[in-house]
TITI-754966 format. One record per residue (C-alpha): residue number from 1; residue in three letters; x, y, z. Coordinates in pm, whole numbers, plus 50000, padded with zeros to 5 digits. Layout:
! residues N
+------+------+-------+-------+-------+
: seti : tido :     u :     v :     w :
+------+------+-------+-------+-------+
:  NUM :  ALA :     X :     Y :     Z :
...
+------+------+-------+-------+-------+
END
This chain:
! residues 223
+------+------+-------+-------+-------+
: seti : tido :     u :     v :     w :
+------+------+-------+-------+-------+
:    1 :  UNK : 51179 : 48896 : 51535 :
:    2 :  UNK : 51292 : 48948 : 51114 :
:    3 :  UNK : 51120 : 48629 : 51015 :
:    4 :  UNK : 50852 : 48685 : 50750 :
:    5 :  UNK : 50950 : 49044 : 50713 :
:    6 :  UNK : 51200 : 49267 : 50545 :
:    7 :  UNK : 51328 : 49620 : 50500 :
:    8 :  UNK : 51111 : 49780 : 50300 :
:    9 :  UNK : 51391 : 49865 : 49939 :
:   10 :  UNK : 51413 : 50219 : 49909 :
:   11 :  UNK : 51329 : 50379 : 50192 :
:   12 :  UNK : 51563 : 50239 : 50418 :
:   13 :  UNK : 51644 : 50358 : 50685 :
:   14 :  UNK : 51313 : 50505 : 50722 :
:   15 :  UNK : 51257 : 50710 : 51047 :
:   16 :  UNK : 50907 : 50714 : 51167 :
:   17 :  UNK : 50949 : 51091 : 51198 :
:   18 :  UNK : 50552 : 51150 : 51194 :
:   19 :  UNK : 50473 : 50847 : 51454 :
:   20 :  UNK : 50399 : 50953 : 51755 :
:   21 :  UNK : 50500 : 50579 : 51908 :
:   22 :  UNK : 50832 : 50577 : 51743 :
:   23 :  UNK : 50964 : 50956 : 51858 :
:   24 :  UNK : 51257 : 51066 : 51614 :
:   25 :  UNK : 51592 : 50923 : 51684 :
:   26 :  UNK : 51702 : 51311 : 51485 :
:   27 :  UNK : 51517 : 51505 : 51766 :
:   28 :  UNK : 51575 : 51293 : 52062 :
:   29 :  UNK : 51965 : 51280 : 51942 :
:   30 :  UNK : 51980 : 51679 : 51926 :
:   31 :  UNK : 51801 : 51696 : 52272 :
:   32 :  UNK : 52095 : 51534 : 52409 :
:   33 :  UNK : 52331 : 51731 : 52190 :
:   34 :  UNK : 52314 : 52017 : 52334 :
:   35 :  UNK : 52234 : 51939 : 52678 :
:   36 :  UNK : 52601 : 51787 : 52669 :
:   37 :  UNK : 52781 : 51911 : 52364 :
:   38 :  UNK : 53097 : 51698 : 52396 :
:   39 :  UNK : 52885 : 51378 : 52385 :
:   40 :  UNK : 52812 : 51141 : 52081 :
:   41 :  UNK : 52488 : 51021 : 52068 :
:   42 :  UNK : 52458 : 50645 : 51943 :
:   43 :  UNK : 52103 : 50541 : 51844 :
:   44 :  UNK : 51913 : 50206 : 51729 :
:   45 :  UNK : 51612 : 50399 : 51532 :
:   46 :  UNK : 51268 : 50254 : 51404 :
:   47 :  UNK : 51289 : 50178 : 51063 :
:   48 :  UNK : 50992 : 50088 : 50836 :
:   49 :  UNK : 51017 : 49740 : 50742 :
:   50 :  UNK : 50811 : 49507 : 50495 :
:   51 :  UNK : 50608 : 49192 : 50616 :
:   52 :  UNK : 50462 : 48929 : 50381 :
:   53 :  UNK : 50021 : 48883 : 50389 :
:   54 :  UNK : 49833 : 49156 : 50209 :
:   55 :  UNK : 49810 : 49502 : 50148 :
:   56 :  UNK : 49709 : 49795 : 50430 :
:   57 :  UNK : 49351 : 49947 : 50310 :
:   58 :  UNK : 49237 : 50258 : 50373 :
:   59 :  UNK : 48843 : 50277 : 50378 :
:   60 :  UNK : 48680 : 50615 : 50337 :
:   61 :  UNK : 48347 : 50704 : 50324 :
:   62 :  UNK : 48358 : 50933 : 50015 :
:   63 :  UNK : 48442 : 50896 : 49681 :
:   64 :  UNK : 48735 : 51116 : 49702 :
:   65 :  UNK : 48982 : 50988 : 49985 :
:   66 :  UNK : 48896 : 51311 : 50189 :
:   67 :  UNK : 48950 : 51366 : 50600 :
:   68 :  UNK : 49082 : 51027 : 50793 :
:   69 :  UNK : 48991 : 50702 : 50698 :
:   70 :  UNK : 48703 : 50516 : 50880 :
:   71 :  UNK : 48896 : 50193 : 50893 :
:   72 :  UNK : 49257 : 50067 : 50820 :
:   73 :  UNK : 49314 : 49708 : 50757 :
:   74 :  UNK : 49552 : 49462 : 50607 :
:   75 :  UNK : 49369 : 49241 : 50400 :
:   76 :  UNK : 49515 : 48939 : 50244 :
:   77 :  UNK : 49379 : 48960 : 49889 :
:   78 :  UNK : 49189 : 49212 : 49719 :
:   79 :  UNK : 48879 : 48988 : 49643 :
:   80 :  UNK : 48544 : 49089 : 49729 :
:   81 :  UNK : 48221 : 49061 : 49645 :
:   82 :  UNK : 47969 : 49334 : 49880 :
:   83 :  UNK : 47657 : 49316 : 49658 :
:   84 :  UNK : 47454 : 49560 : 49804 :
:   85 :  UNK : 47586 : 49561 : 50137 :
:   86 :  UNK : 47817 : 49716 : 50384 :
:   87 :  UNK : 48156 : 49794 : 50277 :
:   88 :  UNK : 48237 : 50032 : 50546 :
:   89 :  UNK : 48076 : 49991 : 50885 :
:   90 :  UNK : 47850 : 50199 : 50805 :
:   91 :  UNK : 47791 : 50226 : 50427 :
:   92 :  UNK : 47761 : 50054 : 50104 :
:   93 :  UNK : 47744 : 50362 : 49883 :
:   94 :  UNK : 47967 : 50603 : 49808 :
:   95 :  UNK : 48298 : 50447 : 49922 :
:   96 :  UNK : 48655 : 50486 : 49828 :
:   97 :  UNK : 48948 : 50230 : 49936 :
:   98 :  UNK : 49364 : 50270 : 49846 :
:   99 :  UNK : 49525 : 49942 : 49924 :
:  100 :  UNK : 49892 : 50023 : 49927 :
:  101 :  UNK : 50219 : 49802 : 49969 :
:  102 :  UNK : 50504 : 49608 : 49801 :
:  103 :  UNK : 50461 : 49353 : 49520 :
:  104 :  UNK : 50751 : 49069 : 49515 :
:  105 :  UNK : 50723 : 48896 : 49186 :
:  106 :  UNK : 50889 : 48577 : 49165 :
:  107 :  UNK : 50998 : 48534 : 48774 :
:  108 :  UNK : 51195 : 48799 : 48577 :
:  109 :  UNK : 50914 : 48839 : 48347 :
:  110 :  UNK : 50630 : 49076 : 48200 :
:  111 :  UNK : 50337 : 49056 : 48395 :
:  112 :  UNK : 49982 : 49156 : 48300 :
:  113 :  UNK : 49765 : 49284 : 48624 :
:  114 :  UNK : 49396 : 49247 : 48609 :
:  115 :  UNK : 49127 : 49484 : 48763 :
:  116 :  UNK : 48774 : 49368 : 48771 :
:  117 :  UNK : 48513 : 49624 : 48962 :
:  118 :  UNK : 48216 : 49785 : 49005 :
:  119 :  UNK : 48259 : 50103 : 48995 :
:  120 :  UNK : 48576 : 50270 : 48952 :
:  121 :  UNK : 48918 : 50157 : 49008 :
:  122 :  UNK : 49310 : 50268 : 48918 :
:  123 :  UNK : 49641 : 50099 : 49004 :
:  124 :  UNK : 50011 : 50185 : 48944 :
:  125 :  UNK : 50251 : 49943 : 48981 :
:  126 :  UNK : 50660 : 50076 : 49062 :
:  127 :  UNK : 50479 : 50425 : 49067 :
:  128 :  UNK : 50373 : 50376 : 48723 :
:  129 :  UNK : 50007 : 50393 : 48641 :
:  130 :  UNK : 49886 : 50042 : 48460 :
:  131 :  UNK : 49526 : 50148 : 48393 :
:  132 :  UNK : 49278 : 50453 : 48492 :
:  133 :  UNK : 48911 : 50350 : 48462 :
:  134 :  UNK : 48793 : 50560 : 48770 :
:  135 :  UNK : 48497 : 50681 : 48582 :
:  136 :  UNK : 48284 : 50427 : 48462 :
:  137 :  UNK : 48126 : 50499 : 48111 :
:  138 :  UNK : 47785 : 50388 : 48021 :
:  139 :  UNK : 47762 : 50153 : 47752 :
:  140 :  UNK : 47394 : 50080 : 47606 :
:  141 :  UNK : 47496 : 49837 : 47389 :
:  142 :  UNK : 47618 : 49624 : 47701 :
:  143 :  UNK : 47347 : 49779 : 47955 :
:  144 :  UNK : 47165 : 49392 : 47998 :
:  145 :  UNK : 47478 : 49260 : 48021 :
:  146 :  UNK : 47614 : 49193 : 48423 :
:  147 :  UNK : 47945 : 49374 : 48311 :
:  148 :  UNK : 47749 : 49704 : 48179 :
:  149 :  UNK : 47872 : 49919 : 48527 :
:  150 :  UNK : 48203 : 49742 : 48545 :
:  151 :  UNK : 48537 : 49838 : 48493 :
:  152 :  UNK : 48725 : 49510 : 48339 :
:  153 :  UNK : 49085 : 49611 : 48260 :
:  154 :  UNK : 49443 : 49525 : 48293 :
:  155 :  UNK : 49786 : 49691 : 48201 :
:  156 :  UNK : 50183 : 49542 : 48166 :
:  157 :  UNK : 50478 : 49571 : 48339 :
:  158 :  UNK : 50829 : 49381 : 48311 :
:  159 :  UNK : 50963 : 49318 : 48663 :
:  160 :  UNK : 51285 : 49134 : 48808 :
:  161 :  UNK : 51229 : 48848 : 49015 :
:  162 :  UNK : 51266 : 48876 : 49425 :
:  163 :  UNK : 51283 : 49235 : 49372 :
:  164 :  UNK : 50973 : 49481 : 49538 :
:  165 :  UNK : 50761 : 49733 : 49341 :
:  166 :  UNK : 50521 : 49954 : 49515 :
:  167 :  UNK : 50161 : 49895 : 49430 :
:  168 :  UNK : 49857 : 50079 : 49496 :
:  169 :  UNK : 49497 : 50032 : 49393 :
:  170 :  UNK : 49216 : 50255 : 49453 :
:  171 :  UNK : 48884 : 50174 : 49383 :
:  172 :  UNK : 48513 : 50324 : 49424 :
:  173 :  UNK : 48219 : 50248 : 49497 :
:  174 :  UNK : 47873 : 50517 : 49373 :
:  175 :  UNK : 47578 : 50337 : 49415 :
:  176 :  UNK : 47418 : 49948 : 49387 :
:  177 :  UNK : 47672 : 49659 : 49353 :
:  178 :  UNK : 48014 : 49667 : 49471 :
:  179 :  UNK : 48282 : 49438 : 49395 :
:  180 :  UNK : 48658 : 49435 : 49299 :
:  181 :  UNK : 48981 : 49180 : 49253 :
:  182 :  UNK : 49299 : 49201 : 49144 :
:  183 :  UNK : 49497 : 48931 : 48943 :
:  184 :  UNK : 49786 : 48904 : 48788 :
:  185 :  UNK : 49971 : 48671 : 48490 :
:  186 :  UNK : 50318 : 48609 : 48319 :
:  187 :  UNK : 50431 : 48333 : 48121 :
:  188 :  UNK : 50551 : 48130 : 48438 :
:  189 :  UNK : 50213 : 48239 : 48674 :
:  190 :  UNK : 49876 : 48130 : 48568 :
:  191 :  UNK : 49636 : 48379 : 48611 :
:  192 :  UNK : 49521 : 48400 : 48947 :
:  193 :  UNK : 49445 : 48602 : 49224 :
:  194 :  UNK : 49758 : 48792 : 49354 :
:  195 :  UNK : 49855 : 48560 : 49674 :
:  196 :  UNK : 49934 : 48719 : 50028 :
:  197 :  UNK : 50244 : 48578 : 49988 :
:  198 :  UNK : 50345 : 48799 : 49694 :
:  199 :  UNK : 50188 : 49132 : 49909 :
:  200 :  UNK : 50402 : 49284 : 50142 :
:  201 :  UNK : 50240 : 49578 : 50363 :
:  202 :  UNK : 50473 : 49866 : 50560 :
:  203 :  UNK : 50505 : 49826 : 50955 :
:  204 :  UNK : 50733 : 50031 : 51204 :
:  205 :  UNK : 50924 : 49829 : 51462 :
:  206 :  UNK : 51118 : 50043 : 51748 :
:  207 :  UNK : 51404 : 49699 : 51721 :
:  208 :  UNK : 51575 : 49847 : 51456 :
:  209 :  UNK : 51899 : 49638 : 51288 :
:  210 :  UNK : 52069 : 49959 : 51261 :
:  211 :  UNK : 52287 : 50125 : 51484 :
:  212 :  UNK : 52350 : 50489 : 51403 :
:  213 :  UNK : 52599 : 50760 : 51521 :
:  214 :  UNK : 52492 : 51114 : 51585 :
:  215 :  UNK : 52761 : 51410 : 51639 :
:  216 :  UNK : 52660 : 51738 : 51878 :
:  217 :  UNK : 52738 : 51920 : 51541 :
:  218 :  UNK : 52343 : 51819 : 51459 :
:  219 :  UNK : 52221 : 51973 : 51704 :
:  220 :  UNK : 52089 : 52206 : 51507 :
:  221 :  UNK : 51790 : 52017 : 51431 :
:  222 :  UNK : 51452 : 52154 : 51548 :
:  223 :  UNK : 51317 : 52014 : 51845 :
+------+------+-------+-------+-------+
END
């Protein structure tokens, strides 16, 4: 059931609180509580957990991340190439998309993380920000050039090997070609397209590895 995936590092154990398909152990545990104070509640919660092959995407269809996302995805990579077509299912114009997940470097080095897009895009990296080039400037000195509307940047970051780092990416999309990819280098990794292997998205599972004790003097917790 654990192969391919891990505990997601820091935010273990993780209670999926907000899930409706994983009700909290804290609530269900205080229930019982105080129907029959002398009791002691044992529990095996949900935890969030980490499993290797991309990063979950959010697709909105704004440029600002507003209301519920249209589509939620894991992709792979983040490699693509819409021209001028659908990057939603039903736009190609003003679109917004957060990938979010874990990075899991393999070499105890600095690594560089490269950005390429049309239009805007930002990323942090262990909840620091690499790079902000969400709005595009106008160059007329490049404005023949196929790079005039695109944001080609990176930004550093020393990480430890086998260790995870949160990562998020946002990018948008105004009008006319869309595109983005992100790639990474060190002194060990050729520069490449980050693999799935090296992404690690969140996921709930109700088969927890924990087993957690809850005394009636919690009961106190809203229900």
């Amino acid at each position: 059931m654990w192969s391919g995936r891990r505990l997601c590092p820091g935010l273990e154990p993780i209670f999926l609180t907000g899930d409706t398909r994983f009700p909290s152990p804290w609530q269900e545990a205080a229930r019982t509580a105080r129907q029959s104070p002398s009791l002691k509640v044992l529990q095996k919660p949900p935890v969030l957990i980490c499993a290797d092959g991309g990063l979950t995407g959010e697709y909105f269809e704004n440029v600002w991340f507003f209301y519920t996302p249209v589509r939620t995805v894991v992709d792979p990579m983040i490699n693509f190439t819409w021209g001028q077509g659908l990057i939603t299912p039903s736009a190609s114009d003003f679109v917004s998309i957060r990938w979010t997940g874990r990075v899991l470097p393999e070499f105890t080095e600095t690594y560089t993380f490269f950005v390429s897009s049309d239009d805007g895009a930002r990323l942090w990296v262990d909840r620091a920000l690499l790079f902000d080039h969400w709005d595009t400037s106008f160059d007329v000195s490049l404005m023949f050039s196929h790079i005039w509307s695109c944001n080609n940047t990176f930004g550093t970051i020393a990480l430890v090997a086998n260790t995870f780092y949160s990562i998020k990416l946002e990018y948008k999309e105004n009008t006319n070609d869309a595109f983005v990819s992100l790639r990474w280098q060190s002194r060990s990794v050729p520069l490449a397209l980050v693999p799935p292997s090296r992404l690690y998205f969140e996921t709930g599972t109700p088969g927890s590895p924990f087993l957690i004790s809850i005394a009636p003097c919690l009961s106190f917790f809203p229900l």
